[in-house]
N, C-alpha and C positions, 0 to 999 in steps of 0.2 A: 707756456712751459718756461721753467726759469731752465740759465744753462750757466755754470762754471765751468771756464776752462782752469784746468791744472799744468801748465807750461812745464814745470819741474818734473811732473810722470806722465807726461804726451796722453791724459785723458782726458775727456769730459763728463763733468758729472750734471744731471741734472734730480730734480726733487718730484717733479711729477711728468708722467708719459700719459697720456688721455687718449682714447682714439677717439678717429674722427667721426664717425656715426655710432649709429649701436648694432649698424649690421656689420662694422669693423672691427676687430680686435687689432695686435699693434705684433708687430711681426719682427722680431730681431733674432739676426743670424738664424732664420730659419725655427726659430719657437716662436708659436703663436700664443698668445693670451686672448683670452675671451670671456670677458666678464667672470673673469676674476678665478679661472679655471685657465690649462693646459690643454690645447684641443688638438697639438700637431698630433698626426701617428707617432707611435714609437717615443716620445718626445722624454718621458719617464724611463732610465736606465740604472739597475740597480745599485750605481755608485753612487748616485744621488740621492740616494734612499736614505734618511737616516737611519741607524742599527734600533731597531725594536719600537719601529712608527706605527708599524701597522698592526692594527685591532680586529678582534671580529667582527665589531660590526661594518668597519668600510671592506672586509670581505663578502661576496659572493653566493651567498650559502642557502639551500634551501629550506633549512628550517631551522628554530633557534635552539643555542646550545644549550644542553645539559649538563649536570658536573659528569665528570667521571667518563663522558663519552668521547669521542673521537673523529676526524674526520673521514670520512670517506670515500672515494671513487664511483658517481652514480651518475654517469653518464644523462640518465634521462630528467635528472633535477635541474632545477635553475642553477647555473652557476657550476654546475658537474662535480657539485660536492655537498654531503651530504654529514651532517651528526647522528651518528652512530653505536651502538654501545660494542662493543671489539672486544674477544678473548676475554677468556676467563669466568664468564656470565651466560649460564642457561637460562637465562628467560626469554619468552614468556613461560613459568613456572606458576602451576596449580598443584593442591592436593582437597579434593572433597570427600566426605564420607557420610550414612546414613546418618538421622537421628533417629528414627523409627522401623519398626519392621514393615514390610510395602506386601499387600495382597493380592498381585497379579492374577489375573485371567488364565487357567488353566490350558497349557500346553499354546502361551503366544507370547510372541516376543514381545517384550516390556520396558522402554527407556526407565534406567535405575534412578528412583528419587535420591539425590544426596543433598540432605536438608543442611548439612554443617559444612560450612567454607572454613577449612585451614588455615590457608593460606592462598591468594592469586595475585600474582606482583604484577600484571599489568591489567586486570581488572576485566581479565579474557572469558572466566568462567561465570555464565548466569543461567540461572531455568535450565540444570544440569547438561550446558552444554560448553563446550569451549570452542571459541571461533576467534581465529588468527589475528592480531589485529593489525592494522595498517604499520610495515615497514617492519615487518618480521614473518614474510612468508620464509621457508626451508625445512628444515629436516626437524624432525622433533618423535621423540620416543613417549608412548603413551602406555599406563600400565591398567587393570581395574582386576575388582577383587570382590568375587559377589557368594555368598555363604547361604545356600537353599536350603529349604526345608520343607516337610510335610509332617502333618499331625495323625498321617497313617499309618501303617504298616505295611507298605507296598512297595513293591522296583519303581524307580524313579528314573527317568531320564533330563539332566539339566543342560542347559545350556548358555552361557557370556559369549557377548559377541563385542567388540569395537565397530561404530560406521562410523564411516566418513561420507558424509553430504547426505543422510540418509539412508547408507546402502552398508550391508557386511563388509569388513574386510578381514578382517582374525577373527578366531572363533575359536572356542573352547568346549568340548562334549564330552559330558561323562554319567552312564551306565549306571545306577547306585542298585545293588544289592540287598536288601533287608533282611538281616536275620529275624524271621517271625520269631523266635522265641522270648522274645521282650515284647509284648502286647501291651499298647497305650505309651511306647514312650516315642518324640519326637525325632523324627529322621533328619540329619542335617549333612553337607556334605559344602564344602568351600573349593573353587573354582577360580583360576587365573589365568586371564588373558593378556597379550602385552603384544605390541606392534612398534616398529619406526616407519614414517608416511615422511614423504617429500612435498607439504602441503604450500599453498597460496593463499595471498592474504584473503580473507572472509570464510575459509575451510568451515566447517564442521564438523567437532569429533564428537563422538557418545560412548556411554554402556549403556547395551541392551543386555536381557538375561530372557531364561523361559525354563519354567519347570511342567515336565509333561508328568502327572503321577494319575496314578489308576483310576485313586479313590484318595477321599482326604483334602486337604487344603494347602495350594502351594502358600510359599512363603518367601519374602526377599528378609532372610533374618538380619545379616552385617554388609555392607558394604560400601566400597572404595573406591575411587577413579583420581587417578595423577596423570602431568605428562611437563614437558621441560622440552625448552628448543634445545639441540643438539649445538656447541660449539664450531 
């Protein structure tokens, strides 16, 4: 260790401080250095911080950032923070609908084919189902929209339902009338269901439909399935 004394401002300067092993760092006034890091506690006080040092990534953070998203509050993540999308933004957002008319099973409930993807912004809807995906369980409104039909002339009874995991939870029934006085033309009758679910990550939502008719051929002629996480 070189050492200059300064007589004129009562200091000493030197050029290099070494510790003496490598299981030692060098300890003045109580701050420790340790291979070339800060090891005391507390040692870092924000006046010593310079203004606009610190980056994302010598933060904390459990997963990497995205534009546009935000930090926040997740207790159970590494580092209790979390990038997050915040206000303003209903996704995850789907809307699917048929491309063909579907020929269900008389008088049973039927998962609705919707061969056309619209739109799915986080790539939630496949094999007409939408399942929640990681770090967007909560509230979310689901809407569908199924247009039956039979090539008889007979009372018809339809029915759209929403599940969730499998199982009903809204449901839509309706009674259809047939004035016999038009013989040979097509009975059609459009049905809307819609729910809000307080779902978890991996949920499952569906349309089902079911047309029970006498006689004749049911039909799934138009139909539609959306739903958007609630803000």
């Amino acid at each position: 260790m070189t050492v200059e004394i300064d007589g004129a401002n009562n200091i000493i300067k030197t050029n290099t401080i070494s510790e003496v092993t490598s299981a030692n760092g060098v300890t003045v006034d109580g701050l420790s250095i340790k291979d070339s890091k800060l090891v005391t506690s507390n040692s870092v006080i924000q006046t010593n911080i310079t203004d606009q040092s610190i980056n994302e990534a010598k933060m904390q953070i459990s997963n990497a950032p995205t534009n546009g998203y935000a930090l926040t509050a997740q207790s159970g993540n590494t580092g209790g923070m979390t990038w997050a999308s915040v206000g303003g933004t209903n996704t995850p957002s789907f809307f699917a609908r048929s491309s063909s008319s579907q020929t269900p099973s008389n008088n049973t409930s039927t998962l609705v084919v919707l061969g056309t993807e619209v739109f799915d912004t986080d790539s939630a809807f496949a094999s007409n189902t939408f399942t929640v995906p990681s770090g967007k369980a909560g509230k979310y409104f689901f809407q569908g929209n199924v247009r039956t039909r039979n090539t008889a002339d007979v009372n018809d009874i339809a029915y759209v339902n929403l599940f969730l995991n499998g199982s009903s939870v809204a449901n839509s029934m309706a009674e259809i009338e047939v004035d016999m006085g038009s013989s040979g033309k097509f009975r059609n009758y459009t049905q809307q269901v819609s729910v809000i679910l307080d779902l978890s990550v991996g949920n499952t939502v569906q349309l089902y439909a079911k047309l029970n008719v006498g006689s004749g051929t049911p039909l799934f002629d138009v139909s539609n399935f959306m739903g958007y996480k609630l803000i």
